[in-house]
C-alpha positions, 0 to 999 in steps of 0.5 A, spaced: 321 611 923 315 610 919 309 615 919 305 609 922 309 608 929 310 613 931 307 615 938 301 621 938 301 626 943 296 626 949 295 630 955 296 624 960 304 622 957 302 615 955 298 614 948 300 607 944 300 609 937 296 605 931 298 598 929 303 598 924 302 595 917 307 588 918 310 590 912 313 597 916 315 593 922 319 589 918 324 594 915 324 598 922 326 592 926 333 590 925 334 597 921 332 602 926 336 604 932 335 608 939 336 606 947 336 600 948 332 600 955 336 595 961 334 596 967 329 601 970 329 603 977 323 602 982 321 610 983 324 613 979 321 618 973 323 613 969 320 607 972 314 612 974 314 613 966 313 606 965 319 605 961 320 597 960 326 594 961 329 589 955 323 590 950 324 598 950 328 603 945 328 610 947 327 613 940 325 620 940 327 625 945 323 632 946 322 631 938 328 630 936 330 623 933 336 618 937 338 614 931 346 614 933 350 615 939 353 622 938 350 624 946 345 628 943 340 624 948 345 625 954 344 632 952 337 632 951 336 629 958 341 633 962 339 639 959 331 637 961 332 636 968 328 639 973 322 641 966 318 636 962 321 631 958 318 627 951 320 621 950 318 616 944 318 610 945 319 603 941 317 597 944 319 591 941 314 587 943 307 590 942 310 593 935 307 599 937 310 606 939 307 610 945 309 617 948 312 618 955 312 624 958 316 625 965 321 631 969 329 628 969 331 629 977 336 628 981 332 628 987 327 621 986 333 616 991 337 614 986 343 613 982 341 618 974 336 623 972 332 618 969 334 612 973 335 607 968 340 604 964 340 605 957 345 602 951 345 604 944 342 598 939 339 596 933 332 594 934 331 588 935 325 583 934 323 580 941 325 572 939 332 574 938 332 576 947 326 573 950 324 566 951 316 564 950 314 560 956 309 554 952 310 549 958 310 549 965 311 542 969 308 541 975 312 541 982 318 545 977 321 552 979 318 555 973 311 552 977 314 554 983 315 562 980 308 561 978 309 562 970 303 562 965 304 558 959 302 562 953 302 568 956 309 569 959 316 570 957 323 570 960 326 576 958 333 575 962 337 570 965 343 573 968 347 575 962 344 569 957 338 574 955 
């Protein structure tokens, strides 16, 4: 990744990285891979982590680069469960990386050590799977669900997104 989006360190596991320059956005999105984040699971070190489901790709891991699908970043958490895992993390709508610290477990209720699902995948720009809510007529189901216009958007209907 360019120097400007990777994730600084911090005590508390969670530090946002500077804005990127546009033009350093552009040659990592559509260029760039790691794991894809699908689903996150309530209360799992994942969860607790603060992963985001659909817009976050799992880039780094314990500073080492997942840019292909070799089982390095399954090694790299099974090898860390029970000990403190480094997780750099690119977010497709923010643009920016953040770091996240969490311990791979068996023992937080569910199915994985992550408690998430995750697929190896280009970075993709958000247009290309999220939907922008712009309008909201009154009495409709998105009114119903509470939608903000501008400020919402539907990152996933069933399988269409």
């Amino acid at each position: 990744l360019p120097e400007r989006l990777r994730a600084s360190r911090g005590e508390m596991g969670l530090v946002p990285s500077v804005e990127a320059e546009h033009e350093e956005v552009l040659d990592v999105i559509g260029k760039e891979h790691g794991f894809r984040v699908h689903n996150v699971e309530p209360g799992s070190p994942g969860g607790e982590a603060g992963l985001t489901s659909i817009l976050d790709y799992i880039v780094v891991a314990n500073g080492v680069r997942v840019d292909q699908d070799d089982g390095r970043l399954v090694q790299i958490i099974t090898e860390s469960k029970g000990q403190t895992l480094q997780l750099c993390v690119f977010n497709t709508h923010t643009l920016r990386t953040r770091e996240l610290t969490l311990v791979p477990n068996d023992t937080w209720g569910g199915a994985g050590l992550l408690g998430v699902t995750i697929r190896f995948d280009v970075l993709h720009s958000p247009d290309k799977h999220t939907l922008h809510v712009l309008d909201v007529y009154e009495k409709s189901p998105a009114s119903d669900a509470e939608l903000d216009p501008y400020n919402d958007y539907v990152v996933a209907v069933g399988d269409l997104l």
